[in-house]
C-alpha positions as CSV (number, residue, x, y, z in Angstrom):
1,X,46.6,13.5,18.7
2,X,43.3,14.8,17.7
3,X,42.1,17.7,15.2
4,X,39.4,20.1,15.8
5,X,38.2,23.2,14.3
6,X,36.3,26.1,15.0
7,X,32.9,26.3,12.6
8,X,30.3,29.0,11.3
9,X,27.6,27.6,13.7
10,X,23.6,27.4,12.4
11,X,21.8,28.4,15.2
12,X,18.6,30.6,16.6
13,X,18.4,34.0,17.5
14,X,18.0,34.3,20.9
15,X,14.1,34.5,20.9
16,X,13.9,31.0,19.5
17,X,16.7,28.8,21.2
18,X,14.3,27.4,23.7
19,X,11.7,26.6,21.1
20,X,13.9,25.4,18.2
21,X,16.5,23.7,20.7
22,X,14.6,19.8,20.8
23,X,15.1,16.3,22.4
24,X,17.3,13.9,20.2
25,X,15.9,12.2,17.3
26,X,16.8,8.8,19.2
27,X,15.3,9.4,23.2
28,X,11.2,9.8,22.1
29,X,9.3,8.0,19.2
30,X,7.4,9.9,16.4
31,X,4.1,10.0,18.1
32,X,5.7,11.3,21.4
33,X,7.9,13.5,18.7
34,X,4.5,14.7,17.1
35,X,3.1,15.7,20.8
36,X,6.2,17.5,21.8
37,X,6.9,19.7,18.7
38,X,6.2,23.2,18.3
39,X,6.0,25.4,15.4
40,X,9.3,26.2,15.6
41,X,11.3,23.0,17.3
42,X,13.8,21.2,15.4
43,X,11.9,18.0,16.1
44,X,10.3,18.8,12.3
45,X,14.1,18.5,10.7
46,X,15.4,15.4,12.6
47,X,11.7,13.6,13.4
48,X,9.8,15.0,9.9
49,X,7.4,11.8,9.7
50,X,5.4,13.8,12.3
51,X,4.8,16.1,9.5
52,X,2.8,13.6,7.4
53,X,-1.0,12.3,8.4
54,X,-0.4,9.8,9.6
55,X,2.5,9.7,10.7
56,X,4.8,8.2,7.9
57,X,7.7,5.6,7.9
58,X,10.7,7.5,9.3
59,X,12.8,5.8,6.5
60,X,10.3,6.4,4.1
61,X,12.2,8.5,0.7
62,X,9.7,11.6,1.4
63,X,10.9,11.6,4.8
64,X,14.2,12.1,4.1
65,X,12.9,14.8,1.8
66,X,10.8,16.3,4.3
67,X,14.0,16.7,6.6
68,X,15.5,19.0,3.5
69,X,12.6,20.8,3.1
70,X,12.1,22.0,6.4
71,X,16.0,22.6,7.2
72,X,15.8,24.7,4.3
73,X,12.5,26.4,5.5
74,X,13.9,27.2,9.1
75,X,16.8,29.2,7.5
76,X,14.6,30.9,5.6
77,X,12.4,32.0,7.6
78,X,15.3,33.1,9.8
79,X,14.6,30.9,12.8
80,X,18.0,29.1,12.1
81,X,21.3,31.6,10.9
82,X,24.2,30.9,9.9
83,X,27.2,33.1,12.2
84,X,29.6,35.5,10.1
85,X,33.0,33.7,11.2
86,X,34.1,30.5,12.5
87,X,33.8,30.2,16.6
88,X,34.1,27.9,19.3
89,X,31.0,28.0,21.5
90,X,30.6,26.7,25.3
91,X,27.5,24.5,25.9
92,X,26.5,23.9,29.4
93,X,23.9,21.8,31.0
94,X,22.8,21.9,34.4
95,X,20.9,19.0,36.3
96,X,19.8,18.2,39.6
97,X,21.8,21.4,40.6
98,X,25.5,20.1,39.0
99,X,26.3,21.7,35.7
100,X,29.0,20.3,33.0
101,X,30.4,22.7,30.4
102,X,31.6,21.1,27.2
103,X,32.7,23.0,23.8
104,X,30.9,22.7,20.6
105,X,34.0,22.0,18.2
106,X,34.1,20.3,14.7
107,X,36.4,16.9,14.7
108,X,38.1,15.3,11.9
109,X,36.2,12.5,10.4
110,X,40.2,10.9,9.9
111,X,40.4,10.6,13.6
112,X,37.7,8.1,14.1
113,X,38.6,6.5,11.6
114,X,42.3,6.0,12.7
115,X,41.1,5.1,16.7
116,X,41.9,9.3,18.1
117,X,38.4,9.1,18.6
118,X,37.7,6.0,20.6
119,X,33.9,4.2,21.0
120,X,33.3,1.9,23.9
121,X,30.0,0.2,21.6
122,X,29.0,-1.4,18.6
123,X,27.0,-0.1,15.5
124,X,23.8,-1.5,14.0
125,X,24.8,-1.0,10.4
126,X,21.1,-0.2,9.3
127,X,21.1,2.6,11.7
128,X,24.2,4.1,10.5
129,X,22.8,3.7,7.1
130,X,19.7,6.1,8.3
131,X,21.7,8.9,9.9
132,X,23.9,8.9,7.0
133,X,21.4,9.5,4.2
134,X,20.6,12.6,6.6
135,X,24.2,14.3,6.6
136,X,24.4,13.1,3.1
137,X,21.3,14.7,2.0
138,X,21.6,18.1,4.5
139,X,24.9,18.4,3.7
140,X,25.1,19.1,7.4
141,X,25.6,17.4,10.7
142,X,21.9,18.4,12.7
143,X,22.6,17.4,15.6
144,X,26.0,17.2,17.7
145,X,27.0,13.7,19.3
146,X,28.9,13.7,23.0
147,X,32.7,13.4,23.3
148,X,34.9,13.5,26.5
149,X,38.1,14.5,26.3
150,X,41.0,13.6,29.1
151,X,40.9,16.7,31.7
152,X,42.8,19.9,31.0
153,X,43.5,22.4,33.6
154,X,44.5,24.9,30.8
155,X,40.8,24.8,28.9
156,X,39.2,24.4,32.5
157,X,40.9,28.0,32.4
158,X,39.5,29.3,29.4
159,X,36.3,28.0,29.5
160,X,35.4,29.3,33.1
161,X,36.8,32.7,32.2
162,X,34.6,33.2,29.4
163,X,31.5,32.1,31.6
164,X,32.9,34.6,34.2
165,X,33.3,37.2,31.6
166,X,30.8,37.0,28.8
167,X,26.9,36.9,29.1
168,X,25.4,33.7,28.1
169,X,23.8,33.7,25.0
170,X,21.1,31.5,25.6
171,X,20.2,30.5,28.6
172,X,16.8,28.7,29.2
173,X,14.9,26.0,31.2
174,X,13.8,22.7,29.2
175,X,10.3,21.1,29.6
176,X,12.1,18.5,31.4
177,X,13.8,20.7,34.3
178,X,17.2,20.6,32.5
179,X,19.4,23.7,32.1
180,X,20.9,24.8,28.9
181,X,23.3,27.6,28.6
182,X,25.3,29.1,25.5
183,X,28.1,31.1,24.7
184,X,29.7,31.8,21.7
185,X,33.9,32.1,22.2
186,X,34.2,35.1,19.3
187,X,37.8,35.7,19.9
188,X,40.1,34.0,17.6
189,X,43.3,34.4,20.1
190,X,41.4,32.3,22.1
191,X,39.6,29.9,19.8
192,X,43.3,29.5,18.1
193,X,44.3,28.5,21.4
194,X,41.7,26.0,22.2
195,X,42.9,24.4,18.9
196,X,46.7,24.2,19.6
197,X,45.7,22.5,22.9
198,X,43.4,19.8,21.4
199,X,46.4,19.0,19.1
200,X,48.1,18.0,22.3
201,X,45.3,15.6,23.5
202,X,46.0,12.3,22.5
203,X,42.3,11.0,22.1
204,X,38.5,12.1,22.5
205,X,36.0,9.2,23.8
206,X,32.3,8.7,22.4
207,X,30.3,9.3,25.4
208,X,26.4,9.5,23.4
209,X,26.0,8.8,19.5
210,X,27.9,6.4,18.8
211,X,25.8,6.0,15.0
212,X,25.4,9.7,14.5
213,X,29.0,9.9,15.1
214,X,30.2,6.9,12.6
215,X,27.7,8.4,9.9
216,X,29.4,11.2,10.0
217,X,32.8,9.7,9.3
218,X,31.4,7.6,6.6
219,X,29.6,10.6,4.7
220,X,33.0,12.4,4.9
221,X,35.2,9.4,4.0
222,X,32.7,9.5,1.2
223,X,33.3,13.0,0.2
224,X,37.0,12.3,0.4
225,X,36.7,9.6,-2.4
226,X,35.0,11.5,-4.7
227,X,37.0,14.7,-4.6
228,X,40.1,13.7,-6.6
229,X,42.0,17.3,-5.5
230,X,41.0,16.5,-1.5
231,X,43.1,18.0,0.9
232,X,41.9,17.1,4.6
233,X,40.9,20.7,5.2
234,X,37.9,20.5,3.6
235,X,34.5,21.3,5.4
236,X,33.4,18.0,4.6
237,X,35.9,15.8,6.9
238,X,34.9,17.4,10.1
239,X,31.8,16.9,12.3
240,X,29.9,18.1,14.8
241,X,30.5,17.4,18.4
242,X,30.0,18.8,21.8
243,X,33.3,17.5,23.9
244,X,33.6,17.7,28.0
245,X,36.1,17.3,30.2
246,X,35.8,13.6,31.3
247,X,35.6,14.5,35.4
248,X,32.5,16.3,34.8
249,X,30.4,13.7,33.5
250,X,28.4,11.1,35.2
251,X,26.9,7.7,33.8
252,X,23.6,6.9,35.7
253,X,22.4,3.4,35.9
254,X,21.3,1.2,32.8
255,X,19.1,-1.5,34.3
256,X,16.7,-4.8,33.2
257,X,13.9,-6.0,33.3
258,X,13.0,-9.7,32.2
259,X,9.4,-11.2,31.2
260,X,10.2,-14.7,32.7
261,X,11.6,-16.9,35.0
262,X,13.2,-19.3,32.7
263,X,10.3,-22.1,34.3
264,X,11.6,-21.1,37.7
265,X,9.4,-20.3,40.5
266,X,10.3,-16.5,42.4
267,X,12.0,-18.8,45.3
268,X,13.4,-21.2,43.2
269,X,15.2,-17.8,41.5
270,X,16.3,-17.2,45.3
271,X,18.1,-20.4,45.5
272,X,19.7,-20.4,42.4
273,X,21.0,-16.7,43.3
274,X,22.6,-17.8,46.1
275,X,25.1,-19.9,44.3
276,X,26.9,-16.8,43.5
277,X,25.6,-13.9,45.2
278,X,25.5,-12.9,48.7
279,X,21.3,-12.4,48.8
280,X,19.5,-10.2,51.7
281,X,15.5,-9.8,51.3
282,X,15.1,-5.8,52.0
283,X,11.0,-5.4,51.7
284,X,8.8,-3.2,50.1
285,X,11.4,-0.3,50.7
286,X,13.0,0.6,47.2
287,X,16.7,-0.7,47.6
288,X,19.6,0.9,45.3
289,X,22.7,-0.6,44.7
290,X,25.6,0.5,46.9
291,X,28.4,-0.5,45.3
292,X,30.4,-2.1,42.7
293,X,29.1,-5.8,42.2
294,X,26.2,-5.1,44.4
295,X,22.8,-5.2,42.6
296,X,19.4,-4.6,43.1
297,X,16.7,-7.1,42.6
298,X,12.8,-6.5,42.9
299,X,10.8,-9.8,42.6
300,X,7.6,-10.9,44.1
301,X,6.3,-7.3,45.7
302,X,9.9,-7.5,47.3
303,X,13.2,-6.1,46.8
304,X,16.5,-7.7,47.4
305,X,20.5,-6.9,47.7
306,X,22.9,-9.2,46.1
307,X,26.1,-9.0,45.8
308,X,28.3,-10.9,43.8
309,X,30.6,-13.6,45.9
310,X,34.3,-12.9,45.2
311,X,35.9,-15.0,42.4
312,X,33.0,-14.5,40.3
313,X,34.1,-11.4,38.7
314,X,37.2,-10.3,37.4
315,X,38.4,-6.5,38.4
316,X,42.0,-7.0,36.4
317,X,39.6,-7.7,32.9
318,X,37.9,-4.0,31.7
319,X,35.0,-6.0,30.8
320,X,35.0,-8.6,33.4
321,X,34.9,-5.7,36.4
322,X,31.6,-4.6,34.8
323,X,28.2,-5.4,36.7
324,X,26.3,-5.7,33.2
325,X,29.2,-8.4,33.0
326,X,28.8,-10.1,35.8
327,X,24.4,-9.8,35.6
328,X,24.8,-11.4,32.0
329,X,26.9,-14.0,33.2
330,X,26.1,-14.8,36.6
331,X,21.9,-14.3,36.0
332,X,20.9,-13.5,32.6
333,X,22.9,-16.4,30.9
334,X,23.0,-18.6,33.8
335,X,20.1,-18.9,35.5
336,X,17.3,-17.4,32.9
337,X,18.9,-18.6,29.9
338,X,19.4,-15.3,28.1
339,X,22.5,-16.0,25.3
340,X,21.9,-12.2,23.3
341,X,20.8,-9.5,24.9
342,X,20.6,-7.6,21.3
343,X,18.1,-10.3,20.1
344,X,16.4,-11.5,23.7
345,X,12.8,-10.9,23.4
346,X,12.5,-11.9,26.7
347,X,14.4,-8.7,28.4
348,X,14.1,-4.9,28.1
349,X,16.2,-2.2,29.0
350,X,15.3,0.9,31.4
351,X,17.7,4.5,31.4
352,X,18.2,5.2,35.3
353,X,16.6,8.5,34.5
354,X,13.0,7.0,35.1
355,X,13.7,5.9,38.5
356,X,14.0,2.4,39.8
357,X,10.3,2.8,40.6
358,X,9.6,2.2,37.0
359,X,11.4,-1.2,37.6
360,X,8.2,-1.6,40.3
361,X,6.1,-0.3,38.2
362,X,6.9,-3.0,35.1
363,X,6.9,-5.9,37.3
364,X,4.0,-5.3,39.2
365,X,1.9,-4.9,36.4
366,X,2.7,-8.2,35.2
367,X,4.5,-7.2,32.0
368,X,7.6,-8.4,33.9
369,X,8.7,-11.2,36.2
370,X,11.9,-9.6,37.6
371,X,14.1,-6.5,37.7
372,X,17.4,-5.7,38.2
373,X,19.2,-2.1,38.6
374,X,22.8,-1.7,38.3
375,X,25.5,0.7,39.8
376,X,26.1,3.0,37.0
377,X,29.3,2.8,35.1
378,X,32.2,5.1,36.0
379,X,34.0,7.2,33.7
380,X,37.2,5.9,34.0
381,X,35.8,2.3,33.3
382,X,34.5,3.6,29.9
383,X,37.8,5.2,29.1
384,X,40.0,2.2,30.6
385,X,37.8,-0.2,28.0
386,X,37.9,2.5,25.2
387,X,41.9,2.3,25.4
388,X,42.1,-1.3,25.4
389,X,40.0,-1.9,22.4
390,X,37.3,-3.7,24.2
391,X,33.6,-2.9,23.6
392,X,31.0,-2.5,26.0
393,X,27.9,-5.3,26.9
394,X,25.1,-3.5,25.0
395,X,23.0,-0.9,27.0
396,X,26.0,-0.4,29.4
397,X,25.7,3.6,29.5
398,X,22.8,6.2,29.9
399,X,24.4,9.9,30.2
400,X,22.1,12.7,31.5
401,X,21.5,15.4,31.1
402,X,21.0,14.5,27.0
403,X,22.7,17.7,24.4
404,X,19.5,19.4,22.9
405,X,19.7,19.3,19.3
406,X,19.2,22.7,17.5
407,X,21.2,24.7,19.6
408,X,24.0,25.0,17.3
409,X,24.6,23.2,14.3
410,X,27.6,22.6,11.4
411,X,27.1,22.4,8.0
412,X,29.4,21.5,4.8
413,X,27.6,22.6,2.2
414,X,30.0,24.7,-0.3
């Protein structure tokens, strides 16, 4: 069973959401952070080495100190405020037509700890180390990470019948085409009753920050030890998340792209392919996967289909079913020799979000030999491997639409 609370939320007045509300720290890079960033935008708190000319070391100490500086600045200037009592907020997202609602909700840093809250991928501990001296230092988690939660017809309830009922309170149009719209649940009947429900739920599933959301454990497991009169109530041992309903999500592709051919020639590859895989040439014409254990290849100016002969997989193991599995195995290791895919030099990774033109695009420039796009993940795959204990190849997932960070956040700070 998990624990949530309702928090005092830091967020914009209205007039500012769509300014302040930014990107995550981790999807653009400081001098795409530095183009993007407004007056205003929250990029300056969570990305401050574009304040510095040139742009400084984003571990650097005055960075960090930057981060306070402006956080501190923002609520000053009154472009960030704190609410008056502790709510529940709805946070919707709308792409390509399809919108999700999820609830912005503090969880108990006890619960990740303990397994409740279950992660599907490893942690790099140096970048756990970074988002920590963050929290640490704003006393305050900036930006919220992305939970599921099993389905609920009973919050489906609530949560369409304050949409129904309530005007948003923010509701705007990101540079990128995405919807974002806001609600704040100001009615403690229901916000006590989103809590007694959660306290039914046995377990909440890292969709999106896997780092940001371990930080955040480790700064309050921190706290804990240093407070010799800690009672798990404190402020301090919950943490910001935004948490859907599992059936609303959807993981798009997470595809590869390789700078070699291990020595092999492109029909030499072919050959080799047809060991294991069921291989059909398809053209210039874009081909997408269509399936489970069907990929798509583009080598040579030409697309191909394969799909994976039976007895090469395994659909009764969570981690065997998946086609990152089956690539690494079958391709990756096999055939081009690739061992880590952490390490590789020799491969890179592309977020279905670009398009499998971008796979065209990197191989017919030269920078790569050969791509391969995946059939995205399901959600129930995540959630059957998060329940077993298993953890995901690495670069398994890419959720879309991302949260925007700045539209609410929670702090600790006594």
């Amino acid at each position: 069973m998990v624990r949530i609370k309702p928090f005092r939320g830091i967020r914009p007045p209205k007039e500012y959401a769509a300014e302040v509300a930014s990107r995550p720290y981790d999807v653009l890079n400081s001098v795409e952070a530095k183009a993007e960033a407004t007056e205003r935008s929250l990029l300056h708190i969570i990305k401050p080495e574009i304040d510095f000319d040139p742009i400084a070391d984003e571990h650097a100490p005055e960075v960090y100190v930057k981060a306070m500086e402006n956080f501190k600045k923002w609520r000053a200037n009154g472009w960030l405020k704190q609410d008056p009592e502790e709510y529940y907020y709805i946070y919707a997202q709308t792409m390509n037509g399809r919108t999700q609602y999820g609830l912005a909700m503090c969880c108990h840093f006890e619960d990740y700890l303990s397994g409740a809250i279950k992660k599907h991928e490893l942690t790099r501990p140096d970048k756990e180390e970074d988002r920590m001296i963050h929290v640490r230092n704003q006393k305050a988690n900036i930006e919220p990470v992305f939970f599921a939660y099993p389905d609920n017809a009973e919050i489906d309830r609530i949560v369409a019948d304050w949409v129904k009922n309530h005007p948003a309170e923010y509701d705007f149009t990101a540079e990128d085409g995405f919807g974002h719209h806001f609600w704040v649940i100001d009615d403690k009947k229901t916000n006590d009753r989103i809590t007694e429900i959660f306290a039914g739920i046995p377990a909440l599933y890292v969709a999106d920050g896997h780092h940001r959301t371990a930080a955040a454990a480790r700064v309050g497991e921190e706290c804990m030890k240093k407070n010799p009169n800690h009672t798990g109530n404190e402020e301090y041992c919950y943490f910001l998340a935004v948490t859907f309903p599992a059936n609303q999500l959807r993981i798009i592709d997470y595809n590869r792209v390789v700078k070699d051919l291990n020595g092999l020639t492109p029909a030499q590859l072919v050959e080799k392919l047809k060991e294991n895989f069921d291989v059909e040439p398809k053209g210039k014409e874009t081909y997408h996967p269509s399936g489970l254990h069907n990929f798509s290849m583009y080598l040579d100016g030409e697309w191909y289909s394969l799909t994976a002969k039976k007895g090469t997989y395994d659909d009764s193991d969570p981690i065997g079913v998946l086609d990152v599995t089956v690539l690494s195995n079958l391709v990756l290791d096999k055939i081009l020799d690739i061992k880590d895919l952490r390490t590789s030099k020799r491969i890179d990774f592309v977020g279905g979000i670009r398009g499998l033109e971008e796979l065209k695009r990197r191989v017919d420039s030269g920078e790569m030999k050969v791509a391969f796009a995946l059939y995205p993940v399901s959600m129930q795959q995540l959630i059957n491997i998060a329940d077993t204990g298993n953890i995901m190849p690495p670069k398994t997932t890419w959720f879309e639409p991302k949260l925007r960070s700045g539209v609410v956040i929670h702090s600790f700070e006594e």
